[in-house]
Backbone bond lengths (Angstrom), bond angles and torsions (degrees), N, CA, C in turn:
res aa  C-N    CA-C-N  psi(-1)  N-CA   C-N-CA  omega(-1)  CA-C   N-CA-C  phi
1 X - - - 1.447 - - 1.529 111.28 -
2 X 1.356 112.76 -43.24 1.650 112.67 -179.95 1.546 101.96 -59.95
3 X 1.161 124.91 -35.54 1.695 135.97 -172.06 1.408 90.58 -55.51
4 X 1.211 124.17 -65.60 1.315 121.82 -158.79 1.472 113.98 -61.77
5 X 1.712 102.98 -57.26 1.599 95.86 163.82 1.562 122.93 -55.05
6 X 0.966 149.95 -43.28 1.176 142.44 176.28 1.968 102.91 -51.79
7 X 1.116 93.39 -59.37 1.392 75.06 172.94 1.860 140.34 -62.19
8 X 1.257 101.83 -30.73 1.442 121.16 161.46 1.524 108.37 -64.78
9 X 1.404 138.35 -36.34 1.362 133.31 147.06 1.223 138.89 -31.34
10 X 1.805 102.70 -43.87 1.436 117.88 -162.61 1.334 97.72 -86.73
11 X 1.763 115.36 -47.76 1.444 105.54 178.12 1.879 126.85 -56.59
12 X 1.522 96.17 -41.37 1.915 95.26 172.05 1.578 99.19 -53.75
13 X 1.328 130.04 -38.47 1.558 114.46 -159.77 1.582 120.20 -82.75
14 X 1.412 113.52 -13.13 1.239 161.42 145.50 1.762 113.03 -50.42
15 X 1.057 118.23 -60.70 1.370 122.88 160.72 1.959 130.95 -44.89
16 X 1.641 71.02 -62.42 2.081 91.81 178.69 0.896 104.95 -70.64
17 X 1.468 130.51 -32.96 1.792 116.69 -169.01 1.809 100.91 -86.46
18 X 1.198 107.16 -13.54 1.855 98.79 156.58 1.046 139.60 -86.05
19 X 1.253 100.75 -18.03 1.943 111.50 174.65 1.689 82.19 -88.58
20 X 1.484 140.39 -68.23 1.518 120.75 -160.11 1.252 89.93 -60.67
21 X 1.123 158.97 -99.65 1.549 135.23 -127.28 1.846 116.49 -94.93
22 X 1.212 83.18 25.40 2.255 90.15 148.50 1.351 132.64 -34.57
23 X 0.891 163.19 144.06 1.387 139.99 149.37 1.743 118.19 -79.28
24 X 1.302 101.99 125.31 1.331 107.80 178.67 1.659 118.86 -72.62
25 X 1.068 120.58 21.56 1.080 134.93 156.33 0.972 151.09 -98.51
26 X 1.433 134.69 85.59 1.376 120.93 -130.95 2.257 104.91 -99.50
27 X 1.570 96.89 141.55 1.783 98.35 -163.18 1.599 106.07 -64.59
28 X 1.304 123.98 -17.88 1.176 121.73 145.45 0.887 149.86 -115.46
29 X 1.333 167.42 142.95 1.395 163.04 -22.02 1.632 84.24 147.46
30 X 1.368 129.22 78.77 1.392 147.56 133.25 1.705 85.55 84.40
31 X 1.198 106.72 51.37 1.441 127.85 175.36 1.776 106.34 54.27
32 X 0.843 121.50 22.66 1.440 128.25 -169.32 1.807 89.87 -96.49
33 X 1.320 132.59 123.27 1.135 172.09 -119.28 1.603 114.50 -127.54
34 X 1.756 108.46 -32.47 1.608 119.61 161.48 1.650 96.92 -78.25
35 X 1.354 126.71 -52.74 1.256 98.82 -162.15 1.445 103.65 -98.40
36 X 1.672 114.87 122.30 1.691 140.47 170.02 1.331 108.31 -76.47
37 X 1.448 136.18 112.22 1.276 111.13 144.15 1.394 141.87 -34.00
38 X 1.104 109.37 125.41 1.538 105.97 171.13 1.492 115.74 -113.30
39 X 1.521 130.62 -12.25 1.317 125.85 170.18 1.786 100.85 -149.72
40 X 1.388 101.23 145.52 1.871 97.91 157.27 1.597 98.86 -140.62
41 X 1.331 93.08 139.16 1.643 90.34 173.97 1.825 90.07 -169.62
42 X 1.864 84.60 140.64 1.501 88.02 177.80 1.677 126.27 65.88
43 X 1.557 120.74 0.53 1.013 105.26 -178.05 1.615 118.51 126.59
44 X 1.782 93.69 -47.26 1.246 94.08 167.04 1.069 112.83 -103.97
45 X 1.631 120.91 170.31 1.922 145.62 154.78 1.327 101.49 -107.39
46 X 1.801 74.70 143.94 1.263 92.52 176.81 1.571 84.13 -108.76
47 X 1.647 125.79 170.45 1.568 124.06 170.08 1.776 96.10 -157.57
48 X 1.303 85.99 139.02 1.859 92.11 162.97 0.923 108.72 -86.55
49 X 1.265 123.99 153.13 1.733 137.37 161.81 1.153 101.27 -92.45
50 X 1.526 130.57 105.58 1.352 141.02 166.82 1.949 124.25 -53.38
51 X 1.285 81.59 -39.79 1.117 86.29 173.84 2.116 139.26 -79.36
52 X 1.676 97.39 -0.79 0.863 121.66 176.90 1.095 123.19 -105.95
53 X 1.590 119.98 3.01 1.541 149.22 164.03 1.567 88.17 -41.00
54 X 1.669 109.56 128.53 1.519 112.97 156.74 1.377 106.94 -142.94
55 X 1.517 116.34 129.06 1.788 123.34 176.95 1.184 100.03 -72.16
56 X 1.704 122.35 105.35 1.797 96.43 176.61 1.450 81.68 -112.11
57 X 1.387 149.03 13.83 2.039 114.35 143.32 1.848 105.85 -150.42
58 X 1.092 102.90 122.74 1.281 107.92 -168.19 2.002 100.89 -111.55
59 X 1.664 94.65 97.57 1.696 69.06 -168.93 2.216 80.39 -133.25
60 X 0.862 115.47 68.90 1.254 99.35 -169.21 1.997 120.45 -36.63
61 X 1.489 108.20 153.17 1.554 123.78 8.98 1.825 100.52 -92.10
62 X 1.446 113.71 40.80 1.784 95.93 175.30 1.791 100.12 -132.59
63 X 1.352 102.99 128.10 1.230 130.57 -170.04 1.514 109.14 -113.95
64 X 1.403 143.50 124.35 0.843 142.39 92.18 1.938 160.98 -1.20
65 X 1.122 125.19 99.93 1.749 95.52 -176.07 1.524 79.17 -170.02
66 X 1.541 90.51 149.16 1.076 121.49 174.82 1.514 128.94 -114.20
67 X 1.248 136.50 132.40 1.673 125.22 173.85 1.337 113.97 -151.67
68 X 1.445 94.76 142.11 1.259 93.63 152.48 1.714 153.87 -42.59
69 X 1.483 135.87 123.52 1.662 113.03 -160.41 1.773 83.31 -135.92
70 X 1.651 120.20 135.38 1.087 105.51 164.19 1.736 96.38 -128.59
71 X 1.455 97.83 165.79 1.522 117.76 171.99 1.180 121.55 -86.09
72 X 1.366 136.31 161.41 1.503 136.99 171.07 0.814 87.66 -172.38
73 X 1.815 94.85 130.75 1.542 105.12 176.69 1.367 118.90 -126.98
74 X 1.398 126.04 139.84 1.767 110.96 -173.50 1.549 73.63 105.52
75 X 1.602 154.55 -6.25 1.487 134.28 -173.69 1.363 109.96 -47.87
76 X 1.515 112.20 -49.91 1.967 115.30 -167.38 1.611 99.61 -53.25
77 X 2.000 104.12 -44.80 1.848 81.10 176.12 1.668 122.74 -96.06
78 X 1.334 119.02 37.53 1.499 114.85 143.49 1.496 87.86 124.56
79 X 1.382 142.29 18.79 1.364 117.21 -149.71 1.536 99.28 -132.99
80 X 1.381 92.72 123.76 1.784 99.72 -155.99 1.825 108.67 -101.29
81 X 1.447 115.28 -9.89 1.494 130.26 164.85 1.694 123.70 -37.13
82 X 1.228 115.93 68.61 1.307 127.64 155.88 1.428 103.67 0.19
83 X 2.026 110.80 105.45 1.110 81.38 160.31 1.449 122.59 -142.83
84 X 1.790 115.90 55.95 1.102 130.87 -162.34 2.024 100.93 176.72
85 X 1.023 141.26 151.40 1.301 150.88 141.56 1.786 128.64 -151.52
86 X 1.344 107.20 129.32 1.066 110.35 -154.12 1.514 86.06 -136.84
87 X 1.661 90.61 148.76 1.672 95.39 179.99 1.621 100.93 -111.02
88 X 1.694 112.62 136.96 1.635 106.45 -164.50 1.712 92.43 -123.37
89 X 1.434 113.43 139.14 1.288 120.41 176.95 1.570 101.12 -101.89
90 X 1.402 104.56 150.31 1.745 112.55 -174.09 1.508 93.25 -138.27
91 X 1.421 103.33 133.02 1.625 111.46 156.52 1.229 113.93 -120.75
92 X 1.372 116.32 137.18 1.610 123.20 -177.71 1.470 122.33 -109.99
93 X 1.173 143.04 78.71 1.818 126.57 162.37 1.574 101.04 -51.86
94 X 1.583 131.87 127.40 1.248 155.75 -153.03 1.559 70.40 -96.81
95 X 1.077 114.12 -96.62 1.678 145.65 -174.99 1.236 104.92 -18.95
96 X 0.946 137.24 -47.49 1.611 131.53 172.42 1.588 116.74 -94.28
97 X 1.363 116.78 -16.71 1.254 135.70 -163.54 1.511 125.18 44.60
98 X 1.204 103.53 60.42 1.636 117.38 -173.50 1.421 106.79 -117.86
99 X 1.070 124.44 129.09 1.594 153.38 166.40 0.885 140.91 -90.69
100 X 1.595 143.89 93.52 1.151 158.69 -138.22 1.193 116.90 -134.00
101 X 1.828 127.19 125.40 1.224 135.03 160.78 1.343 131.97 -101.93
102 X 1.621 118.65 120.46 1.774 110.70 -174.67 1.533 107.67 -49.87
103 X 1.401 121.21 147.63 1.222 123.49 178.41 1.430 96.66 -79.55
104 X 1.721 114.36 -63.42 1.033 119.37 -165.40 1.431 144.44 -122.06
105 X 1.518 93.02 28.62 1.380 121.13 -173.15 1.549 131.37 78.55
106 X 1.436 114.56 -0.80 1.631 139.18 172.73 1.477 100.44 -107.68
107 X 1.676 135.67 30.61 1.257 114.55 160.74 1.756 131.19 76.32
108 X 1.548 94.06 25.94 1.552 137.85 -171.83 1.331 109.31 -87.56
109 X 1.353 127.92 56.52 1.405 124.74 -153.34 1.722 118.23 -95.33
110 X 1.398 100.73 145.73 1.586 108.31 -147.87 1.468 90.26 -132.48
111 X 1.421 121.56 110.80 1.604 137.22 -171.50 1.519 99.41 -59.00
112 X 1.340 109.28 132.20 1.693 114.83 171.13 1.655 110.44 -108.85
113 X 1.892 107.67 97.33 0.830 108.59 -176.98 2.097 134.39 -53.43
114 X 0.661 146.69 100.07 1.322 130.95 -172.46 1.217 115.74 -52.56
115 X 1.546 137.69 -52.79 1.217 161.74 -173.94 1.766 106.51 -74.74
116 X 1.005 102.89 19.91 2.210 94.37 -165.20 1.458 79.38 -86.02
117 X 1.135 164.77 52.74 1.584 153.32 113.29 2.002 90.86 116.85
118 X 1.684 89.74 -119.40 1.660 97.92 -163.38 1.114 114.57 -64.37
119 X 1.362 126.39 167.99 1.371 118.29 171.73 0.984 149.03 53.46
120 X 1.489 141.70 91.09 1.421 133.96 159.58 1.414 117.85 -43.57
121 X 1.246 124.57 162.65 1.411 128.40 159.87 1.681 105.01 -139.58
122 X 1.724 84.58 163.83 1.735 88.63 -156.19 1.937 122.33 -57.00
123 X 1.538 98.26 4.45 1.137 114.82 178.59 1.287 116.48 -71.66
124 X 1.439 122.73 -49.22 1.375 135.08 -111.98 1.949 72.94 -123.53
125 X 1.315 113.56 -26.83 1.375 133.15 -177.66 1.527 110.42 -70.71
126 X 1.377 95.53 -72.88 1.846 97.07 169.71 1.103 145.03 -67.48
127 X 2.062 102.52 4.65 1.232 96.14 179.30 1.747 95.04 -94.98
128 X 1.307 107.39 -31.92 1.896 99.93 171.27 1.166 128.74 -65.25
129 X 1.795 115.94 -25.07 1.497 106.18 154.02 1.531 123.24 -53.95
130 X 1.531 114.40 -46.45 1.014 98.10 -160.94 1.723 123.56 -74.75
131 X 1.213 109.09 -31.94 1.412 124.23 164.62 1.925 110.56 -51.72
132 X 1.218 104.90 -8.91 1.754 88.78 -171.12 1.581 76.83 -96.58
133 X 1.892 113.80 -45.88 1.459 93.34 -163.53 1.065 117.85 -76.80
134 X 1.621 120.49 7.76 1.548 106.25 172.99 1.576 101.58 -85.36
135 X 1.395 138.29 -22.13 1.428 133.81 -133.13 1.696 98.74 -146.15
136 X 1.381 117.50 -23.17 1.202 108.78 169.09 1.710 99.59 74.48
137 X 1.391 110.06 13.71 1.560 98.71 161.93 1.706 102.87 -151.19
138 X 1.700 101.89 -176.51 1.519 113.52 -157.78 1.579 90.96 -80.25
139 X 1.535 116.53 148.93 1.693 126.83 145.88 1.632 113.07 -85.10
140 X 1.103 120.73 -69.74 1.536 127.66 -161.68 1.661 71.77 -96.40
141 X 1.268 166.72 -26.43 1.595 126.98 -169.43 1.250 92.96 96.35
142 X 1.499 129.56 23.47 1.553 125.34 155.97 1.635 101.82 -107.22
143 X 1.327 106.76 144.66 1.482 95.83 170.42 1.691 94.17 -131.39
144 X 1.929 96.45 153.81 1.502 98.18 -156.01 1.542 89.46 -92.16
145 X 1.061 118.87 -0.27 1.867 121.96 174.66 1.471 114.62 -79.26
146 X 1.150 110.18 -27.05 1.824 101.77 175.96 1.433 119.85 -83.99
């Protein structure tokens, strides 16, 4: 009988320590399947819109693409209200493996360091999502599937 309780113990303790350390972030955007997270921090998500993925130059090894990224903030506590979208251009040299974001939408390109120390930001995030989801493989050697 103690066998059993001990084991009926281990599983509740087993249970709770998965609901407390969940992530309050949920990988989609009100279960909707176009928009992927690509960052949570603090409260807010960041999410790509998959479906707004566009190849505008495919000339290997330099790639182009553009997507959509929106914010939501308050996501960890349940709140799915759009509240920002911005369209981000990415250029890629494969061959050197360097990553670039338009500053200002005329092709103003601003190096996305991999190595800059703490923190990603939802930038530096969506431009490696979007390159895996255009290509189904890693840029910097992050993959947004693990």
């Amino acid at each position: 009988m103690k066998k059993v309780m001990f084991v009926l113990l281990g599983l509740c303790i087993i249970s709770l320590s998965q609901i407390a350390f969940a992530n309050p972030y949920p990988k989609y955007l009100n279960g909707d399947t176009n928009f992927v997270m690509c960052l949570g921090h603090n409260g807010t998500g960041w999410y790509v819109d998959k479906s707004s993925l566009e190849v505008e130059k495919y000339a290997p090894p330099q790639y182009i693409i553009a997507v959509n990224v929106v914010r939501v903030d308050n996501v960890d506590k349940g709140n799915i209200d759009i509240s920002d979208i911005q369209t981000l251009r990415f250029f890629y040299n494969y061959n050197l493996r360097r990553m670039y974001v338009d500053q200002d939408g005329n092709s103003d390109w601003s190096y996305i360091n991999p190595d800059k120390g703490i923190g990603a930001t939802a930038v530096d995030e969506a431009g490696e999502m979007a390159f895996e989801l255009a290509y189904k493989i890693k840029f910097y050697n992050k993959s947004i599937y693990e």
